[in-house]
N, C-alpha and C positions, 0 to 999 in steps of 0.2 A: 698669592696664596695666604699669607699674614692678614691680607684685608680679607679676605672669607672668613680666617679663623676668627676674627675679631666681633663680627658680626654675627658667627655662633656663639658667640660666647656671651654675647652680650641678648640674644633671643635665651638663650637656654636662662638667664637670669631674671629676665621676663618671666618668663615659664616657674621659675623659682616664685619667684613672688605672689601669682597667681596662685599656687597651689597650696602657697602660705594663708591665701585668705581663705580656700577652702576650710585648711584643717581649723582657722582661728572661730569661722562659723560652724563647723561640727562641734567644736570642744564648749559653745556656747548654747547650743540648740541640743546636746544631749540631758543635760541636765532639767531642762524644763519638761521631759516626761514624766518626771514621779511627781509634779502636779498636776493635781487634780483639776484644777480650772487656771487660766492664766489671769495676772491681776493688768486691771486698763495700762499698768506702766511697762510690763512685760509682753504683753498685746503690742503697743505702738510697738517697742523695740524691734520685737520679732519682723514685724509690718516693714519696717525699717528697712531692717538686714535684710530682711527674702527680696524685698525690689532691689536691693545692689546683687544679689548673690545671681539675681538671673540673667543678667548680661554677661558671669563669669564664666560661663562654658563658651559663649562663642568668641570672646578675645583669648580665652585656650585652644580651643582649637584649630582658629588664624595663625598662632605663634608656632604651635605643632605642626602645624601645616609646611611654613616655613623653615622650620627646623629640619622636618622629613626630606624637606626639597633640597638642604644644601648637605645633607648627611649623605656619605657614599654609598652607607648601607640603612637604608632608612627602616629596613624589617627591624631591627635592632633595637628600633627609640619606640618601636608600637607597641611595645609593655608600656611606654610611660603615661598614652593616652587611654590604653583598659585601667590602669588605675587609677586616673581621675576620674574616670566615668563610673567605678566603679564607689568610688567615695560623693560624687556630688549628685548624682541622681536616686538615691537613698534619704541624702540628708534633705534635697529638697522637698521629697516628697511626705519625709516626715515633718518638716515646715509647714507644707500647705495641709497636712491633717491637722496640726495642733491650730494654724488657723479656722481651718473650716468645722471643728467642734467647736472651738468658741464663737467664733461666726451663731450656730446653730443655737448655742445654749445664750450666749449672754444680747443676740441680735434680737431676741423675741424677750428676753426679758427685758429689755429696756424701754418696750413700748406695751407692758404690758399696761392696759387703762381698765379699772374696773374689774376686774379679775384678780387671781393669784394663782402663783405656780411654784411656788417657793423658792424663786428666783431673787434678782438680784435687787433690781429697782421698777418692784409695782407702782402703782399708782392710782388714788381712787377719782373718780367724778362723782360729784354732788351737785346735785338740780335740784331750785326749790320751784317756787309756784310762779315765777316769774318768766322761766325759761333757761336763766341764768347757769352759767355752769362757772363750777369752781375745780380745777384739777390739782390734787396734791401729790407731792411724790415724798414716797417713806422707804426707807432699806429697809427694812426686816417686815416677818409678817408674825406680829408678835402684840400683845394687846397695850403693853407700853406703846408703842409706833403708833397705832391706832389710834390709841387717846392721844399721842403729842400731835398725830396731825390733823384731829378735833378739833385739838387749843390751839391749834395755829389757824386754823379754818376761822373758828368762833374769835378769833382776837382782830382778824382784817374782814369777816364780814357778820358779825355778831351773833348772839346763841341764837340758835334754832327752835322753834316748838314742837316739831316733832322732826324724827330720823326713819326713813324707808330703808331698808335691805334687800338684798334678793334673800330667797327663800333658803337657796342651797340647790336647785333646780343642775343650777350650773357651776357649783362648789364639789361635785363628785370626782371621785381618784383623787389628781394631784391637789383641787382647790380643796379639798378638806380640812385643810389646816385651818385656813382662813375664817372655814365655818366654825369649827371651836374658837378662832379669834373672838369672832363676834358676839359669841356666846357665852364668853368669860365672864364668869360672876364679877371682876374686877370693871370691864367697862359696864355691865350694867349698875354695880356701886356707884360707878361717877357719874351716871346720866339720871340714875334718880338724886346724888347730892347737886346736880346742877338742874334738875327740873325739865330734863328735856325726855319726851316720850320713844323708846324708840321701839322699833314693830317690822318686825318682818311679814315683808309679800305673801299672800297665801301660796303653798307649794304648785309647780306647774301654772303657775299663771304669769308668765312674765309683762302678760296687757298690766300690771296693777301698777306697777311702774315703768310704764310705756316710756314716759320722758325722758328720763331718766336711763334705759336700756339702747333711746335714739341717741341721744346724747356718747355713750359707750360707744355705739356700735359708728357715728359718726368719725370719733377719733382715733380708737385703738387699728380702724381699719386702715385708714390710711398710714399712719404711721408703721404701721407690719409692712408695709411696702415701701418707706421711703428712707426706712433705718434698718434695711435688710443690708445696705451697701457698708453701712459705716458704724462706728461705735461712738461715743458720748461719753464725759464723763457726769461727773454728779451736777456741777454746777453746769456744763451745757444740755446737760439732758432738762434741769431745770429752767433755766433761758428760753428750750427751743418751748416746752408746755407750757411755759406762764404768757409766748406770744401768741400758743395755739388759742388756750383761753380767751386770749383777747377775741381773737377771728369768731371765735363760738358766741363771745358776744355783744360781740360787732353786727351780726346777721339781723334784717330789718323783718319787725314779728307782722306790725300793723300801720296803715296810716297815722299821724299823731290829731290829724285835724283834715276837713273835708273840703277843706280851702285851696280852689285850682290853684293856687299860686307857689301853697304852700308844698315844698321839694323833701321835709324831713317823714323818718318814721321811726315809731316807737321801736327800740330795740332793749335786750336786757342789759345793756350798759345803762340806759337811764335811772334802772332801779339801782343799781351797782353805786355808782358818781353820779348820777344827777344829770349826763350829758352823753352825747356820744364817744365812742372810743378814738383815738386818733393815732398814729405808728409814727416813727421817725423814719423819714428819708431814709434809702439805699439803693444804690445802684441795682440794676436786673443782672444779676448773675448770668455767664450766659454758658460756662461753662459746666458740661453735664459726668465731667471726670470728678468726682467727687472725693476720689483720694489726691489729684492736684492740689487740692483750697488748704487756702489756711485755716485754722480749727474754728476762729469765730466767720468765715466763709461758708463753713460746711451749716451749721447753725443755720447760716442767713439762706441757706440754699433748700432747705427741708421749709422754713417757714413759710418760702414763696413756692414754693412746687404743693404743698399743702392749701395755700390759698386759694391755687387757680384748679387744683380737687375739689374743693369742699364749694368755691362759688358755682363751679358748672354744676355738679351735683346736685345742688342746693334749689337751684334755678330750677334743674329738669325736676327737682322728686313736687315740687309744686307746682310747675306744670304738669304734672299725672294727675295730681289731687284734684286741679280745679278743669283739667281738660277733660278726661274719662272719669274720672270717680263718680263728679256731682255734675249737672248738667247749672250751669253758671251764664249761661246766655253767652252771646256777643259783648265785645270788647266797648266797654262805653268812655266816652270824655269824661275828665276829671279825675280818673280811677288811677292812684298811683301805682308806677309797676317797676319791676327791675329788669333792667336791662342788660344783656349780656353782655361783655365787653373784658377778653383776655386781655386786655393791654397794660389792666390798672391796678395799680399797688397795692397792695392787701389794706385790710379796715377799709378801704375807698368806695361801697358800692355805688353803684352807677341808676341813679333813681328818676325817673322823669315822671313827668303827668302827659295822660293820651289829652290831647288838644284836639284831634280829627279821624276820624274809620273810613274808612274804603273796603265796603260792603262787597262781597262776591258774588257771580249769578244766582248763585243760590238763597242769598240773602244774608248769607253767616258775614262775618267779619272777621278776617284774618293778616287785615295790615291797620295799620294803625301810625297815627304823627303824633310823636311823643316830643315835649318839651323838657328839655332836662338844664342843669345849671349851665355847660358849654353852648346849648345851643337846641335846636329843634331839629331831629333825625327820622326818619321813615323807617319802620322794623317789622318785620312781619311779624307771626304770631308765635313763632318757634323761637326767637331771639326777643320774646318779652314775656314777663310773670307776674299780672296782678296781684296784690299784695294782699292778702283775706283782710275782709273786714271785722272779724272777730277774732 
């Protein structure tokens, strides 16, 4: 009989302890209601606690369980289970609110690209006549911010002769600010003391700067889906855009030379450096839990999931252009093309020259032997993309 009491006694202080971390997680999660937004340090923490808090109801109520079974009167002890349940399905569900408003509010701000919302970390793209894309990230949407990251644009790729904007087409409601940003007599003082023209889009015509809005519409979109899972802070939000930029121009515009032999093509990295872009080695992530990873994981894991978006993409929207758009004939020798191929590391494209056609009944051609640097593969016409010659 001593050894039963001993082993209630020792379950019911189990049971103590547990209930102990209840109240120590309410008395820390009530306080973060009278703010207004949570800051990224208060974020993780919460992130934290909530994944330990939710395994705490089911080793309560295993111990309760137990306790019931050796209690004589077990109707007795089932106040003690309505008042955890009564304290911990409250507080967690006010955990996963104050997640899921941040979630909401600070997931979409941090991939805003090209826009504003008066969020937290916008970010503009700039494309000149090259192709080239520069992405900057600025906290506030304020006309200081905009000029510091002008001079930081203008100090790593030199002043500019002239500056495009949108019109304001797509600055309505929230983005308003942004359009008084731009309108500040303060930035246009500094763009005539430095000489450079700046000119906004005629209204409603977003064709006026077509490149420029592909460019946008390229990045901000995938990102809204690959940072819906996770948050960033400044310096990885910056890390993960300064490798996206590279990918954007990394991407191969035209052949460089009409010489079969020859495997490169022009991209806007050559205008950039002189040369193509290159990445450092990393293993393939292969894990898709994304709150697992360690923080420069999570990083490496949006840049590669971004990679193998933006090259299939990339591949098919040029194959529409030159398959239905324009009528381009059959697949000729010599024609450099890109080859699809999920297997390869980002910056890597996969570029051959067609060496041979195998013409169809009909006469069209839709296989083709492409020689490339590894070696000479057979691809049909859906897993390759001539490269425009203009």
């Amino acid at each position: 009989m001593s050894q039963h009491s001993e082993d209630l006694d020792t379950l019911i202080k189990r049971r103590g302890a547990i209930k102990a971390k209840l109240t120590i997680f309410r008395n820390y999660i009530k306080p973060l209601t009278s703010f207004s937004s949570l800051t990224d340090l208060q974020r993780f923490e919460l992130e934290g606690r909530y994944e330990r808090i939710q395994c705490l109801y089911n080793d309560f109520d295993k111990l309760q369980t137990e306790i019931e079974t050796l209690l004589d009167a077990p109707d007795d002890d089932f106040k003690s289970r309505c008042e955890f349940e009564d304290q911990y399905h409250p507080a967690v569900a006010l955990a996963r609110s104050l997640l899921s408003a941040t979630t909401n509010s600070e997931g979409s701000a941090m991939v805003r690209v090209g826009g504003a919302d008066g969020t937290k970390h916008p970010a503009r793209v700039l494309l000149d006549n090259v192709k080239a894309v520069h992405i900057e990230l600025v906290t506030a949407l304020s006309s200081e911010a905009y000029i510091a990251a002008l001079k930081r644009f203008v100090s790593r790729r030199g002043k500019p002769r002239s500056i495009w904007s949108d019109n304001g087409t797509n600055f309505v409601g929230a983005c308003n600010e942004l359009k008084g940003v731009l309108s500040n007599s303060d930035i246009a003082s500094f763009m005539s003391q430095e000489g450079i023209d700046f000119n906004f889009s005629p209204p409603y015509s977003p064709h006026f700067n077509g490149l420029a809005e592909a460019a946008v519409k390229a990045t901000k979109g995938h990102l809204k889906k690959l940072l819906s899972l996770t948050h960033l802070t400044y310096e990885e939000m910056s890390s993960c855009l300064c490798q996206i930029e590279a990918i954007l121009n990394s991407r191969p515009l035209t052949p460089i030379s009409s010489d079969p032999l020859d495997l490169t093509a022009l991209t806007p990295a050559h205008f950039l450096i002189g040369r193509p872009l290159t990445s450092v080695p990393h293993p393939q992530i292969t894990d898709g839990n994304i709150t697992r990873l360690e923080r420069y994981q999570r990083v490496e894991l949006i840049r590669q999931h971004f990679w193998k978006r933006f090259i299939n993409e990339y591949i098919s929207l040029l194959q529409q252009k030159s398959k239905w758009s324009t009528s381009t004939g059959s697949l000729i020798p010599g024609t450099l093309v890109l080859v699809k191929d999920r297997t390869l590391p980002a910056l890597l494209w996969p570029l051959g020259r067609i060496t041979m056609t195998y013409p169809g009944s009909d006469g069209i051609t839709r296989v083709a032997e492409v020689k490339m640097r590894t070696g000479t593969v057979v691809r049909g016409f859906n897993s390759i993309c001539p490269l425009p010659l203009h």
